[in-house]
C-alpha positions as CSV (number, residue, x, y, z in Angstrom):
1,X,0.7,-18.0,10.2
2,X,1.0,-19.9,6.9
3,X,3.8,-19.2,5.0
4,X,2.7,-17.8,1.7
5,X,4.0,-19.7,-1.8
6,X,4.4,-15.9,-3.3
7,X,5.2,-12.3,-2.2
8,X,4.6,-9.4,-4.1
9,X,6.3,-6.1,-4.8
10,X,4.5,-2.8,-6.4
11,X,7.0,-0.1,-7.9
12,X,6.4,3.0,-10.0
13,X,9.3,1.6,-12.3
14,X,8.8,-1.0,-14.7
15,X,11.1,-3.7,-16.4
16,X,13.0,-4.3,-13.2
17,X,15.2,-7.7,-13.8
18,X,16.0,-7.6,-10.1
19,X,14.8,-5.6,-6.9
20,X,18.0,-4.5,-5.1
21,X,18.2,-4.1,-1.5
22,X,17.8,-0.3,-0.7
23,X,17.7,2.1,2.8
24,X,15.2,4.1,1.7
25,X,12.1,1.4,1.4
26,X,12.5,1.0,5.3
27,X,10.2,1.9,8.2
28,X,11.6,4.4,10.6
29,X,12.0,1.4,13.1
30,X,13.6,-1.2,11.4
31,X,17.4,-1.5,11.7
32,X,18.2,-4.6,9.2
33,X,20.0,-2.5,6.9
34,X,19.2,-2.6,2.7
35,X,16.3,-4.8,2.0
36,X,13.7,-5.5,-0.6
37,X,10.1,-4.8,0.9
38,X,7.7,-7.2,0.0
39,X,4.0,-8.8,1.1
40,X,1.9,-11.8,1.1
41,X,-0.8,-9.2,0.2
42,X,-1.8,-7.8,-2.8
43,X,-3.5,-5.3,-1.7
44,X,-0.7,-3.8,0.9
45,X,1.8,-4.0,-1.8
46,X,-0.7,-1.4,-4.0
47,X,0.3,1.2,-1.7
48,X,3.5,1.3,-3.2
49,X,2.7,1.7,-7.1
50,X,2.6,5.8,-6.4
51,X,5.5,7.6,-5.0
52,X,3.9,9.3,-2.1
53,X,4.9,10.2,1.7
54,X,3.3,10.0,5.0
55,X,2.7,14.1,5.2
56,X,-0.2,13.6,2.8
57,X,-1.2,9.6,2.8
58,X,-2.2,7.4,5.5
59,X,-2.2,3.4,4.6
60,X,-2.8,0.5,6.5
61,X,-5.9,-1.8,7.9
62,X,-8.8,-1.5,10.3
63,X,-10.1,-5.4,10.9
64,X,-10.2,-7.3,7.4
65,X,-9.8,-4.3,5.3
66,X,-7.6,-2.3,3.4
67,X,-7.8,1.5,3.4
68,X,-5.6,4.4,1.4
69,X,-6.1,7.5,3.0
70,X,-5.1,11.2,0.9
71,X,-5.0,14.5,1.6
72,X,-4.0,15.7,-1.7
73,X,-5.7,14.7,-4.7
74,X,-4.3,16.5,-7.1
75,X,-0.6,15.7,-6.2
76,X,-1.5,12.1,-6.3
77,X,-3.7,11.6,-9.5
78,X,-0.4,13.7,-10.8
79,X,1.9,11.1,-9.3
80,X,0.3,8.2,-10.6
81,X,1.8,7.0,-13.8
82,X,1.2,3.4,-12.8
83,X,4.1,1.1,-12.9
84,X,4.6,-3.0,-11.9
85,X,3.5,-5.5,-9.5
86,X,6.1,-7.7,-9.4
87,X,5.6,-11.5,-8.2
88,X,8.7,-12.9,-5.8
89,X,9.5,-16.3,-4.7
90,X,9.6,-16.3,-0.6
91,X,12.8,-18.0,-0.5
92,X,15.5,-15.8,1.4
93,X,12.8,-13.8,2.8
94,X,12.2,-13.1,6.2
95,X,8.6,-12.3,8.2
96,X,8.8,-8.8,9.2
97,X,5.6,-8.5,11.0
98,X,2.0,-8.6,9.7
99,X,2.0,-9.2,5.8
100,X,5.5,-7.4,5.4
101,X,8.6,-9.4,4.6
102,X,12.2,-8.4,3.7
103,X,15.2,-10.0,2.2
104,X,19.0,-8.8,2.5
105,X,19.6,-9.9,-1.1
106,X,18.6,-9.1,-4.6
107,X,15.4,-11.2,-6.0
108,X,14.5,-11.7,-9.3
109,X,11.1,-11.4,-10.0
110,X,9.0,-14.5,-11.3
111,X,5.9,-12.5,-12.9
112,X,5.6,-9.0,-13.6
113,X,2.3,-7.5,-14.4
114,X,2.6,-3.5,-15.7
115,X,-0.5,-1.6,-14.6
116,X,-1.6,1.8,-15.8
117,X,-3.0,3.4,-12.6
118,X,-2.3,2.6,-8.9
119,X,-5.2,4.1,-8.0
120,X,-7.2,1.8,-10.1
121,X,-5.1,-1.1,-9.2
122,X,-5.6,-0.4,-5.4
123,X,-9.4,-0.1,-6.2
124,X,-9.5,-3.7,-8.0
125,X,-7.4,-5.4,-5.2
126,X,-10.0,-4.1,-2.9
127,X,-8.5,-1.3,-1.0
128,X,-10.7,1.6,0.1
129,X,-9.3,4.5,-1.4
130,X,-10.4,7.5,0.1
131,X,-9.3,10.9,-0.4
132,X,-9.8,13.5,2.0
133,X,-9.8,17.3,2.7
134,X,-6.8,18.9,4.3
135,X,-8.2,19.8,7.6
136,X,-9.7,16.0,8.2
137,X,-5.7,15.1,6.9
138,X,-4.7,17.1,9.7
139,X,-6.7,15.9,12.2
140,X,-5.9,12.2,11.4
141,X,-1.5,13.4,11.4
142,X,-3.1,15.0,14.9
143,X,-3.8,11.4,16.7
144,X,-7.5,11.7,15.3
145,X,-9.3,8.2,14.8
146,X,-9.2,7.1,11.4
147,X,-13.1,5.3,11.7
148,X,-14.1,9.0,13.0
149,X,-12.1,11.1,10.1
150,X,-13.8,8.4,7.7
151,X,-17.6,8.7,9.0
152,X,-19.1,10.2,6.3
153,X,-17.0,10.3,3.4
154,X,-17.4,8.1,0.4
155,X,-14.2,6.3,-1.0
156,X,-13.4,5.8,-4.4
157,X,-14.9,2.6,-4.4
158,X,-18.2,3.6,-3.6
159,X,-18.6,6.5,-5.6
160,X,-17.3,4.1,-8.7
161,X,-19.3,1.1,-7.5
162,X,-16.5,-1.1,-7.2
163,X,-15.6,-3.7,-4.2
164,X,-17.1,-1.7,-1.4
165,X,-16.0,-2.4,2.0
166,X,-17.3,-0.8,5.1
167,X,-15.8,0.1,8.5
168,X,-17.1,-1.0,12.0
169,X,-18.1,2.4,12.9
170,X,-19.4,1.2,15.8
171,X,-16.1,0.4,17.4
172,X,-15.7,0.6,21.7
């Protein structure tokens, strides 16, 4: 893997002068102490612009492409107040795995761009939002495929017309 010249950083909070390493940004499985989260994809770092938890949104790829997965829209579209991606050199950043890097110390940011929506700003970094029903939420927190839980419904994209990306459905 190349290593990218930029990383970026999404946060509901604007005007940050520096991203300071925190405990809370962390997966469940990583055990390098405070970091700053960032990625060498703009579209992964989207995820992050709305303050949301893993008992109602699902996030991640299947091949090539993005997908944001909700089971309540109402609590998001109520979250989403937009916020800032933020631009970050990659010096003093490690690879974490994937797209996901981390760094132990504080980083200025090089370019901020405030946005007015993470939903929309997912949508125009090509994510497939998709918001879902509560039972097909359940299923998918109950070890259900993701392809199978999203045969059948139209993402955001699609029902705006804007970068549509479809699924293998027809996976082994």
């Amino acid at each position: 893997m190349q290593k990218p010249k930029v990383l970026y950083h999404a946060s509901p909070f604007n005007d940050l002068s520096e991203l300071e390493p925190r405990f809370q940004s962390r997966p469940k499985d990583f055990n390098e102490g405070p970091v700053v989260f960032a990625s060498s994809s703009k579209e992964y770092a989207s995820f992050f612009l709305v303050p949301t938890t893993d008992l109602w949104t699902s996030s991640g790829t299947i091949g090539n492409v993005f997908y944001f997965l909700c089971g309540d829209k109402k609590k998001f579209m109520s979250l989403d107040h937009g916020g800032t991606m933020y631009t970050l050199p990659i010096e003093g950043f490690k690879l974490y795995r994937g797209f996901e890097w981390y760094s132990t110390e504080p980083v200025k940011p090089i370019k901020k761009i405030k946005v007015k929506s993470g939903l929309e700003t997912m949508i125009k970094n090509g994510v497939q939002v998709y918001f879902v029903s509560g039972k097909k939420f359940k299923m998918l927190r109950e070890g259900a495929d993701h392809l199978t839980i999203l045969e059948g419904v139209k993402s955001e994209n699609e029902n705006r017309g804007l970068l549509v990306r479809d699924f293998d459905y027809h996976h082994k």
